[in-house]
MDTraj code that builds the backbone (N, CA, C; nanometers):
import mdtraj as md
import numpy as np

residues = "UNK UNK UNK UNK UNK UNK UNK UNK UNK UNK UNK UNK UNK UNK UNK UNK UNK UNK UNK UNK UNK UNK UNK UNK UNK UNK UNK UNK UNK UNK UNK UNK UNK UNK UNK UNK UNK UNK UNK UNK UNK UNK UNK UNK UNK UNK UNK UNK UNK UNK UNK UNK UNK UNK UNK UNK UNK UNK UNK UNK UNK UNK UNK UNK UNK UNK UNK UNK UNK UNK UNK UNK UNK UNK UNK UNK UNK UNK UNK UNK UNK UNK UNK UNK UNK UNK UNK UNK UNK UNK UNK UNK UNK UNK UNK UNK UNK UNK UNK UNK UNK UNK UNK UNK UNK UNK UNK UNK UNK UNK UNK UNK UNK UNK UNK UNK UNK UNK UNK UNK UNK UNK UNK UNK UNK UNK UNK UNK UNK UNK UNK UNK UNK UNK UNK UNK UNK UNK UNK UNK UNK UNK UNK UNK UNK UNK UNK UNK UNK UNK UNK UNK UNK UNK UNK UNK UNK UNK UNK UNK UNK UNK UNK UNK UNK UNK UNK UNK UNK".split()
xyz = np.array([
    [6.1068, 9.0412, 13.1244],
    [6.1643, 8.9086, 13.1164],
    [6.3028, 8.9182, 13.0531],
    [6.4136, 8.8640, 13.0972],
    [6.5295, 8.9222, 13.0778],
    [6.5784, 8.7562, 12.9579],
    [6.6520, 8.7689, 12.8363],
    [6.6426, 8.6726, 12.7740],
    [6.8250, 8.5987, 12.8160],
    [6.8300, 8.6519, 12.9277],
    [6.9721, 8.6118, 12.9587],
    [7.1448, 8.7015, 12.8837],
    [7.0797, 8.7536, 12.8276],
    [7.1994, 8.7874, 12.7255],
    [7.2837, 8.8983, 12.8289],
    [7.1932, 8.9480, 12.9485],
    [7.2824, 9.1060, 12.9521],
    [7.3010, 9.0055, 13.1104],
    [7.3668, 8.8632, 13.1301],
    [7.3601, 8.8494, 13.2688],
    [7.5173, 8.9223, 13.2451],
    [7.5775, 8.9453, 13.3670],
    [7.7059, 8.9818, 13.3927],
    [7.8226, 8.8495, 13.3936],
    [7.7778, 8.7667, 13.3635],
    [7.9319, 8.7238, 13.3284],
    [7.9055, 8.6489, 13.1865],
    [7.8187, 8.6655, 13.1553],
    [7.8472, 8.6274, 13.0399],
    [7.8555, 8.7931, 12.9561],
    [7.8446, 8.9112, 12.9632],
    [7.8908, 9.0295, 12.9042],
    [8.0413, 9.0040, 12.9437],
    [8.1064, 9.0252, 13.0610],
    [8.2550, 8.9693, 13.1163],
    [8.2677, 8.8577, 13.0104],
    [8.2268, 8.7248, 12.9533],
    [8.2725, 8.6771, 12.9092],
    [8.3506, 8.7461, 12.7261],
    [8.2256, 8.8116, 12.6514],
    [8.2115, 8.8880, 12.5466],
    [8.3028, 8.9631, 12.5446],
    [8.3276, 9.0199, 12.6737],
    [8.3871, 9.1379, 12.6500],
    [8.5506, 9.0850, 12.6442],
    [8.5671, 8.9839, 12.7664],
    [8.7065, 8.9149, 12.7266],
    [8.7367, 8.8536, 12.6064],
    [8.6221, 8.8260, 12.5191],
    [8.6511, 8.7560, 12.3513],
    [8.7219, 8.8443, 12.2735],
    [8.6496, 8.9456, 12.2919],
    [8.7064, 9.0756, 12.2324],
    [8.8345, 9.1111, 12.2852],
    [8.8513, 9.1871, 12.3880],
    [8.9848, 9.1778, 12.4303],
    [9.1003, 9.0974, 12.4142],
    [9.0619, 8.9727, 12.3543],
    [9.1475, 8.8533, 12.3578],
    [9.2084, 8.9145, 12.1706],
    [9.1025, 8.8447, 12.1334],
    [9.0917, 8.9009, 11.9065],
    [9.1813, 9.0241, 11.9318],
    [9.1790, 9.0932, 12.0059],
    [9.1868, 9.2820, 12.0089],
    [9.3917, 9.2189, 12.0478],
    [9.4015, 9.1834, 12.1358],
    [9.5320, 9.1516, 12.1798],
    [9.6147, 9.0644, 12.0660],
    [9.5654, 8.9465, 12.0178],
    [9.6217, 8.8639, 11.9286],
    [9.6758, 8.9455, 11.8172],
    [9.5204, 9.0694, 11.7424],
    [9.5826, 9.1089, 11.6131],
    [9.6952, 9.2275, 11.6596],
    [9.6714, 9.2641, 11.7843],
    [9.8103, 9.4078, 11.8284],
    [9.9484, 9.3252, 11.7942],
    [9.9475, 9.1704, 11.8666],
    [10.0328, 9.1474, 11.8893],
    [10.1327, 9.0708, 11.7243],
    [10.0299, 9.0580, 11.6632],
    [10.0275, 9.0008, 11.5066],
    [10.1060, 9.0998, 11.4336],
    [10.0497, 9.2303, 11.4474],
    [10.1332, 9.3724, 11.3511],
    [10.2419, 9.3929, 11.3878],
    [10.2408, 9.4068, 11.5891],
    [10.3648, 9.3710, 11.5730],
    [10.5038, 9.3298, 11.5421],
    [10.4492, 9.1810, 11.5412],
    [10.5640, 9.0648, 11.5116],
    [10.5441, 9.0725, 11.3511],
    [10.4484, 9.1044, 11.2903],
    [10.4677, 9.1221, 11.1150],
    [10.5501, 9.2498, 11.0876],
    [10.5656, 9.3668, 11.1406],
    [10.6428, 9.4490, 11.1199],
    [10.7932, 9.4643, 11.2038],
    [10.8216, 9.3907, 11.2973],
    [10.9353, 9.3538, 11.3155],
    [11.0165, 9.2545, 11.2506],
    [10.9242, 9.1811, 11.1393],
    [10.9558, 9.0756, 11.0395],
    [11.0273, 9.1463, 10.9236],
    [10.9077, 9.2557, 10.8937],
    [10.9206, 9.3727, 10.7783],
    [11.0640, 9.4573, 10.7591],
    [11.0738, 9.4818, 10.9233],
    [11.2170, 9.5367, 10.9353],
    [11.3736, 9.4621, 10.9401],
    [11.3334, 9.3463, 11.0022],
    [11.4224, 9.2207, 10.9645],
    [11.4817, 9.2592, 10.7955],
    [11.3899, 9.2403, 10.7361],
    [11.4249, 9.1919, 10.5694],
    [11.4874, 9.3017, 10.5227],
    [11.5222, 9.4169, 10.6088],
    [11.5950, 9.4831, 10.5698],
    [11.7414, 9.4818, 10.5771],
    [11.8115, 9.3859, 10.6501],
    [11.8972, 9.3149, 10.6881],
    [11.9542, 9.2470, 10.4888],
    [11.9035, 9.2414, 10.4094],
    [11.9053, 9.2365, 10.2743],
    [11.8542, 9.3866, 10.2044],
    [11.9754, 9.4195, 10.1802],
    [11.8875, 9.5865, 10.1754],
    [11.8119, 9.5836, 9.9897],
    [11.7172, 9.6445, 10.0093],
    [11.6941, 9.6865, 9.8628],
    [11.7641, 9.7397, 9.7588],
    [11.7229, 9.7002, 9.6109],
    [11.7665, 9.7423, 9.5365],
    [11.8408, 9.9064, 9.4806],
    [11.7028, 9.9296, 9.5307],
    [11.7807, 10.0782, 9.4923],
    [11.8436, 10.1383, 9.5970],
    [11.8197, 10.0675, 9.7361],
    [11.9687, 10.1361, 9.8516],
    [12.0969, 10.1365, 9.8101],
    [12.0700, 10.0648, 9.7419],
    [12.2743, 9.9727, 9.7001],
    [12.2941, 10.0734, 9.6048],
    [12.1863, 10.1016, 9.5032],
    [12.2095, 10.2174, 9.4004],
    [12.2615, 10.3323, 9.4583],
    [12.1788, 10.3597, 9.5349],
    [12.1719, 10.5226, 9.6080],
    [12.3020, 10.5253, 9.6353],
    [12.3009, 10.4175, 9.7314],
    [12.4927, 10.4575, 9.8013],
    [12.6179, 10.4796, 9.7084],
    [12.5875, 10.3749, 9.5916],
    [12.6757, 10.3870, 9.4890],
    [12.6505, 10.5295, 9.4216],
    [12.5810, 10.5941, 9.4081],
    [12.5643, 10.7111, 9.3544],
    [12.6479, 10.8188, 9.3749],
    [12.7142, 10.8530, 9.5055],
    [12.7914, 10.9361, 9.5270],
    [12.9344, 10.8982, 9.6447],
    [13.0309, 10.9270, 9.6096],
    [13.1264, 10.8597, 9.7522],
    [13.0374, 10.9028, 9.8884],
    [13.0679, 10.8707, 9.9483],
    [13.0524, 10.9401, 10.1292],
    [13.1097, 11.0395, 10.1468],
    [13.2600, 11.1007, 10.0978],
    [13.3180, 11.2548, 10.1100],
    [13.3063, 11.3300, 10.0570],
    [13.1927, 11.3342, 9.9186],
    [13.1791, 11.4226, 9.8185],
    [13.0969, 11.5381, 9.8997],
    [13.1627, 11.6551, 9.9168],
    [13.0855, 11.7399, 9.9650],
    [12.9313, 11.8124, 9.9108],
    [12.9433, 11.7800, 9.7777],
    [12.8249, 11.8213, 9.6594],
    [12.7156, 11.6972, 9.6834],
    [12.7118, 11.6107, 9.7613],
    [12.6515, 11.5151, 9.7282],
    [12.5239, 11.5680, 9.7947],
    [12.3879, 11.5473, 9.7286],
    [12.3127, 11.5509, 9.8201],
    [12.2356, 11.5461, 9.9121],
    [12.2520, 11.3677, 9.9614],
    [12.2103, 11.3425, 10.0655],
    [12.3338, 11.2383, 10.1570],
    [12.3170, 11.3057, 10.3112],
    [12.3960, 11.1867, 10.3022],
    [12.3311, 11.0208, 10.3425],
    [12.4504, 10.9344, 10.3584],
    [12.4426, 10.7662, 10.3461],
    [12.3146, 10.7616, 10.4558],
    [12.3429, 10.8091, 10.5448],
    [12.2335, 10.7835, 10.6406],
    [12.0836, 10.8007, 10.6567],
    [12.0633, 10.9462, 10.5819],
    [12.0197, 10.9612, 10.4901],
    [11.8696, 10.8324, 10.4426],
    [11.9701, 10.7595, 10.3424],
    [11.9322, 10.6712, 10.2632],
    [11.8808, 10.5480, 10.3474],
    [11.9727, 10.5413, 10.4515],
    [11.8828, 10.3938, 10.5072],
    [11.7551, 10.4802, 10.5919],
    [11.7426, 10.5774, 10.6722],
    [11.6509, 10.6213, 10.7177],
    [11.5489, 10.6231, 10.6312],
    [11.5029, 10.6325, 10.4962],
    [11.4315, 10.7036, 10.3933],
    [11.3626, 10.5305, 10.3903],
    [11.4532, 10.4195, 10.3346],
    [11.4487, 10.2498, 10.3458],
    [11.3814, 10.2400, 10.4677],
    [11.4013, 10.3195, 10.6085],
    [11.2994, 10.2518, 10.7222],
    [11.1537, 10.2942, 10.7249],
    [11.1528, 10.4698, 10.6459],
    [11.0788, 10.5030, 10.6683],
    [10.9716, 10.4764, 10.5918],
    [10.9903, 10.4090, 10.4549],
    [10.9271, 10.3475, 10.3754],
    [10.8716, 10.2118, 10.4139],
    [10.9347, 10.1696, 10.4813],
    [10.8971, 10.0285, 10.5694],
    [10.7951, 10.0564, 10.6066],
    [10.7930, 10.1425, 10.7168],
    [10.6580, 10.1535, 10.8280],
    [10.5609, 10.2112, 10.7591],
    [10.5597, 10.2990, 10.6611],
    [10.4617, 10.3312, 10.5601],
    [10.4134, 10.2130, 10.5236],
    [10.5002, 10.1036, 10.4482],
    [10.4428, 10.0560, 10.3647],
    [10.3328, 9.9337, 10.4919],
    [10.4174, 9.9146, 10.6255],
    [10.3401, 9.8321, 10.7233],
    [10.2128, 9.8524, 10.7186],
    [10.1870, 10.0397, 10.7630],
    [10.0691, 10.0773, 10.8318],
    [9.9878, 10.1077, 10.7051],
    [10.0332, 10.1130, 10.5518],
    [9.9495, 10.1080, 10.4708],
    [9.8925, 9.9766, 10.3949],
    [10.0054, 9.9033, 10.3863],
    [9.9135, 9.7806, 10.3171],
    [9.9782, 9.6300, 10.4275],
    [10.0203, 9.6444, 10.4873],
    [10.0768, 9.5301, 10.5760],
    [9.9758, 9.4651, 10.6579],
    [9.9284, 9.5622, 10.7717],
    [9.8161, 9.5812, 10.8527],
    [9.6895, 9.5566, 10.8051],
    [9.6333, 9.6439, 10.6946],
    [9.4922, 9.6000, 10.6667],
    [9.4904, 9.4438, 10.5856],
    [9.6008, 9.4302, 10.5131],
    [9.6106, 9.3123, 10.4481],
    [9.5756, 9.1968, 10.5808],
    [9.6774, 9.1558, 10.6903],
    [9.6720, 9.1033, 10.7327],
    [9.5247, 9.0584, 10.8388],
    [9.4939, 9.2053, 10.8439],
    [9.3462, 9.2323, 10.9158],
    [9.2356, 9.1624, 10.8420],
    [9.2221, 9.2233, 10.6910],
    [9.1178, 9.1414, 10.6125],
    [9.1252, 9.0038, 10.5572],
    [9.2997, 8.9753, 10.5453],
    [9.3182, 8.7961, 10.4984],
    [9.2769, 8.7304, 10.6499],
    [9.2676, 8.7555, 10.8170],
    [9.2540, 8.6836, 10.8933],
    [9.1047, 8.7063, 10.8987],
    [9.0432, 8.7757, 10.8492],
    [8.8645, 8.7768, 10.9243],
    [8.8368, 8.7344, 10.7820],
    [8.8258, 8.7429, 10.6590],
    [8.7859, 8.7294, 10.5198],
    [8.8109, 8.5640, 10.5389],
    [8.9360, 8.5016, 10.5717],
    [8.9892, 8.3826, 10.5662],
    [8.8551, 8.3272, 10.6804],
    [8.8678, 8.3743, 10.8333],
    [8.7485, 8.2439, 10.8383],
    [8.8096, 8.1854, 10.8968],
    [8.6720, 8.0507, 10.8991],
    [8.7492, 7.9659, 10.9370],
    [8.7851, 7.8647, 10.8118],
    [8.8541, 7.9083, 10.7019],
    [8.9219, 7.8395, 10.6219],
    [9.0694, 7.7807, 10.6202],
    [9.1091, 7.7918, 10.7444],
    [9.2581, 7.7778, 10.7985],
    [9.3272, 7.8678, 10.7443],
    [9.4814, 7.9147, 10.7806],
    [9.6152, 7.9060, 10.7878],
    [9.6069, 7.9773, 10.6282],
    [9.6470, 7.8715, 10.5762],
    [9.6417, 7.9331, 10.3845],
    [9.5447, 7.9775, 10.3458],
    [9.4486, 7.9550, 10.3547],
    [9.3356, 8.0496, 10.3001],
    [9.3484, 8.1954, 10.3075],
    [9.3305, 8.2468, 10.4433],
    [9.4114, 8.3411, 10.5296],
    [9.4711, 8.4200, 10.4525],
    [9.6011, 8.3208, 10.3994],
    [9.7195, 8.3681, 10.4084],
    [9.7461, 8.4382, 10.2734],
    [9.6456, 8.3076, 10.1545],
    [9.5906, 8.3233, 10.0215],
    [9.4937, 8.5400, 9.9776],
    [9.4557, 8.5074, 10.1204],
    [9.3554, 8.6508, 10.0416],
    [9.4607, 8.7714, 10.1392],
    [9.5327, 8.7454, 10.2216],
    [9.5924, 8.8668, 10.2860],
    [9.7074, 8.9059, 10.1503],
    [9.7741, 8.7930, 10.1149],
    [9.8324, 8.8570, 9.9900],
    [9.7851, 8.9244, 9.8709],
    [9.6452, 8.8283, 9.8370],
    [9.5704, 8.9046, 9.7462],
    [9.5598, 9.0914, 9.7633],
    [9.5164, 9.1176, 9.8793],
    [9.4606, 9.2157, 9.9181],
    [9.6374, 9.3093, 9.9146],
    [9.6959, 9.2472, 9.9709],
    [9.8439, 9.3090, 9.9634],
    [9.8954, 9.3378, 9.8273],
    [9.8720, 9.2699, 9.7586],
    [9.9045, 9.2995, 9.6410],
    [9.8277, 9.4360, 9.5657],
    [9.7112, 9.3959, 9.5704],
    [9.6460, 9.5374, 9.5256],
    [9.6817, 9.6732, 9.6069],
    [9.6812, 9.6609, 9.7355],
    [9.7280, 9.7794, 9.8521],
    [9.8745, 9.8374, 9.7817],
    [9.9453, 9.7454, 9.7293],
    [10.0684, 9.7877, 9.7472],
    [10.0814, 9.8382, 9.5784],
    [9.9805, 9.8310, 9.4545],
    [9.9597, 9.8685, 9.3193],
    [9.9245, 9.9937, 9.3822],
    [9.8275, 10.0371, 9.5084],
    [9.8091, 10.1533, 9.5328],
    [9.8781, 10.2663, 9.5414],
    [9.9605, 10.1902, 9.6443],
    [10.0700, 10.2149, 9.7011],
    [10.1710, 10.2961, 9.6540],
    [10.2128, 10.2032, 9.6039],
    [10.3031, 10.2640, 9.4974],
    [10.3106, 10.3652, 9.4023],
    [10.1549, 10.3603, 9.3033],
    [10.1524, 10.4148, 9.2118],
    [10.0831, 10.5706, 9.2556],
    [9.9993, 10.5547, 9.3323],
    [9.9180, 10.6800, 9.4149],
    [10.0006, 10.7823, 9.4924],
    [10.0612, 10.6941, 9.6036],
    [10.1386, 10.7700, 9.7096],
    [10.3145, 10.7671, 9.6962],
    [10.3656, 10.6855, 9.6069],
    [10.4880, 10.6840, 9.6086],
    [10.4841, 10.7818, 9.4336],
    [10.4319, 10.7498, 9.3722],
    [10.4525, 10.8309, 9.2675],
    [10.5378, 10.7650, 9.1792],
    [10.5430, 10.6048, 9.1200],
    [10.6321, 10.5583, 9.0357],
    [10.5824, 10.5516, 8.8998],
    [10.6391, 10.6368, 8.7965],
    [10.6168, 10.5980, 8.6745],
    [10.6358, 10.5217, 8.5688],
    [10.7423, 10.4716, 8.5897],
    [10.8390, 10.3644, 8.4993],
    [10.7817, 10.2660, 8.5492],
    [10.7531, 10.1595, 8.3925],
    [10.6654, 10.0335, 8.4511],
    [10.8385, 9.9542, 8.5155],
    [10.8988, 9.9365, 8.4895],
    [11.0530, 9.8449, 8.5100],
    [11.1104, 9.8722, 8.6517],
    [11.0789, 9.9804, 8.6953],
    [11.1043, 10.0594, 8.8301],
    [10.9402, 10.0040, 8.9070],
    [10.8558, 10.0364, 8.8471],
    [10.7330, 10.0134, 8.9398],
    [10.7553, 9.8392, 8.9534],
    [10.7893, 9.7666, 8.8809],
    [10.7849, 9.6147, 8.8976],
    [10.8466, 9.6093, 8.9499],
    [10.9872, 9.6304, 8.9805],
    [11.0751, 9.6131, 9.0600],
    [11.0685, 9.6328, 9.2115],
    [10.9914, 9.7506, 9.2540],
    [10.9841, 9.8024, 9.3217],
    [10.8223, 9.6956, 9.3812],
    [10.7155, 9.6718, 9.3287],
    [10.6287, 9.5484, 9.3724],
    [10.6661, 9.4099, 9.4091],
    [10.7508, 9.3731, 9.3376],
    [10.8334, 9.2532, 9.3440],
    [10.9130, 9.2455, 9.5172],
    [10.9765, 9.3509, 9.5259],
    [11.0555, 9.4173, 9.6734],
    [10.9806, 9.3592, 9.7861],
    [10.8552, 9.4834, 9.7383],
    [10.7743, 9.4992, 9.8888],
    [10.6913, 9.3753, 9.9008],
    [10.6614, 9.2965, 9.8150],
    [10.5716, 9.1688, 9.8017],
    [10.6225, 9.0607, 9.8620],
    [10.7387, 9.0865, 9.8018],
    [10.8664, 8.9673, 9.8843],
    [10.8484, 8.9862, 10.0292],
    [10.9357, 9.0851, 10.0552],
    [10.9313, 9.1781, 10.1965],
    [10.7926, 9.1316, 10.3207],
    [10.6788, 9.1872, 10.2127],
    [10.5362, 9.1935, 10.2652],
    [10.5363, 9.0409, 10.3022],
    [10.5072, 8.9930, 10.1893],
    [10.5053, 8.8103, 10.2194],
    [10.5888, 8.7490, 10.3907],
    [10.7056, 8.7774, 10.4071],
    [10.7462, 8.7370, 10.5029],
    [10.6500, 8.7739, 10.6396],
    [10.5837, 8.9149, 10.6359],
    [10.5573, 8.9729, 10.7720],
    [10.4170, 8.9061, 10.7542],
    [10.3517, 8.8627, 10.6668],
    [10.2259, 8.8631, 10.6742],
    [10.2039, 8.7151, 10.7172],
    [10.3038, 8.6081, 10.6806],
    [10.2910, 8.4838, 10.7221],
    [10.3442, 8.5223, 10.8725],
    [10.3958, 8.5617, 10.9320],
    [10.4104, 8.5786, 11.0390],
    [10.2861, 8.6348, 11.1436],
    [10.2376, 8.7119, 11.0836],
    [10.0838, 8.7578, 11.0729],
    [10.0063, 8.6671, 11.1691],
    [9.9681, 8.5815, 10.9862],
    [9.8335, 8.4965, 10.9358],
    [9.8554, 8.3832, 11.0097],
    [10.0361, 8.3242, 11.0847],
    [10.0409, 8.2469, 11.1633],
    [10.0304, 8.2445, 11.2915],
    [10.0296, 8.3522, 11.3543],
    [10.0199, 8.3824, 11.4883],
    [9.8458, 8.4191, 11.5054],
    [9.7852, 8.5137, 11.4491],
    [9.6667, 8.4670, 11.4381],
    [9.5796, 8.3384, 11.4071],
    [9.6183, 8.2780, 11.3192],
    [9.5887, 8.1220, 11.3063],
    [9.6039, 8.0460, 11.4386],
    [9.6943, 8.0679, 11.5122],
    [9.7434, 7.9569, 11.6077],
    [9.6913, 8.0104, 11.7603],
    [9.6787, 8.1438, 11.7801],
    [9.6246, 8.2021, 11.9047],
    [9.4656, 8.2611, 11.8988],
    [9.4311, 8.2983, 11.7849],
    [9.2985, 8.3559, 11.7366],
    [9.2035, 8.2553, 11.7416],
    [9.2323, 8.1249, 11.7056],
    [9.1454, 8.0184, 11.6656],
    [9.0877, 7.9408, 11.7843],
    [9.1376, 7.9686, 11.9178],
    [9.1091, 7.8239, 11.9952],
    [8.9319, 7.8399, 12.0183],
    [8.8965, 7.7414, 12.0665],
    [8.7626, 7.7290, 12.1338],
    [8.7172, 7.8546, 12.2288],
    [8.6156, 7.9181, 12.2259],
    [8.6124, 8.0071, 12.2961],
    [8.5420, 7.8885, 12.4295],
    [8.6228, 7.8929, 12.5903],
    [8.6435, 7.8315, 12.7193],
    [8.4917, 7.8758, 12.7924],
    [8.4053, 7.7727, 12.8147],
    [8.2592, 7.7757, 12.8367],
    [8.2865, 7.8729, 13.0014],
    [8.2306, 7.9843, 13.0530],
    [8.1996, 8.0378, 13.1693],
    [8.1528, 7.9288, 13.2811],
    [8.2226, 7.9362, 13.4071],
    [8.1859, 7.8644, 13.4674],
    [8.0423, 7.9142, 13.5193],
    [7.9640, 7.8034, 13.5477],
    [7.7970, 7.8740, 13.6256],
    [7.7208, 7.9163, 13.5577],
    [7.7682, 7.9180, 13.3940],
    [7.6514, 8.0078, 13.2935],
    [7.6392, 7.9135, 13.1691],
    [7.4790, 7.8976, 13.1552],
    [7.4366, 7.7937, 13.1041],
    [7.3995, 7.8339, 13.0358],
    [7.3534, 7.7700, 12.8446],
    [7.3485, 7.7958, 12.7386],
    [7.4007, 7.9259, 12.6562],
])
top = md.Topology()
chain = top.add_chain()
for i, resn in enumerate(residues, 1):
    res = top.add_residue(resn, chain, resSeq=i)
    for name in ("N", "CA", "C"):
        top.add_atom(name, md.element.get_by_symbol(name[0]), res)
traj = md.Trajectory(xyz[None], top)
């Protein structure tokens, strides 16, 4: 006796739910880390340092300018695929259906701790004045990509899932 569950369009339907969630959050990291890279358009604190650190013709210098913004991108996408992403992943399924801010409330939460990780584990900062500074940055930073996130999921993630035509209960 078959309890209906394995008819074929309603698996086709399941399977398009998924595919759909699966597309929204690709398209979410996305647009949150093209946000991420935006804000670099305001460069960080210690870029401005770095550059000031040595002219551009000093042959002794030891890195050059370019250097420095590459090191700023590459820290970006680190910091995306380490605390950007899961943040945004666990503030949109943790959130619920608590709307928009709720969401948006625990993806920062979670960002915030990711990025205490972050920092202190894998970046290696010891100075509390440098480590604040440096949380303050990426939080800011983070904040922008993640409402970008928590809003595009909010607004495409949420609709009614569209009843199968011909398939009943």
């Amino acid at each position: 006796m078959s309890t209906g569950s394995d008819h074929p369009a309603l698996t086709t339907g399941r399977s398009m739910m998924w595919l759909r969630r699966i597309a929204v959050h690709l398209g979410a990291m996305h647009l949150s880390g093209a946000l991420l890279v935006l804000t670099l358009l305001v460069p960080p604190g210690w870029v401005l340092d770095a550059y000031g650190a040595a002219p551009p013709d000093d042959p002794t210098a030891d890195v050059p300018p370019v250097m420095i913004l590459l090191g700023a991108l590459f820290g970006c996408v680190t910091f995306h695929v380490a605390v950007q992403i899961p943040s945004g992943l666990l503030g949109s399924w943790l959130g619920g259906s608590g709307g928009a801010l709720v969401s948006y409330a625990i993806a920062m939460a979670v960002a915030g701790v990711l990025t205490l990780v972050f920092l202190w584990g894998v970046v290696g900062v010891a100075d509390l004045a440098e480590f604040t500074s440096l949380w303050l940055d990426y939080m800011a930073r983070g904040a922008v990509g993640l409402a970008g996130y928590i809003g595009l999921t909010s607004s495409l993630g949420r609709r009614s899932a569209h009843p199968i035509p011909g398939v009943e209960g």
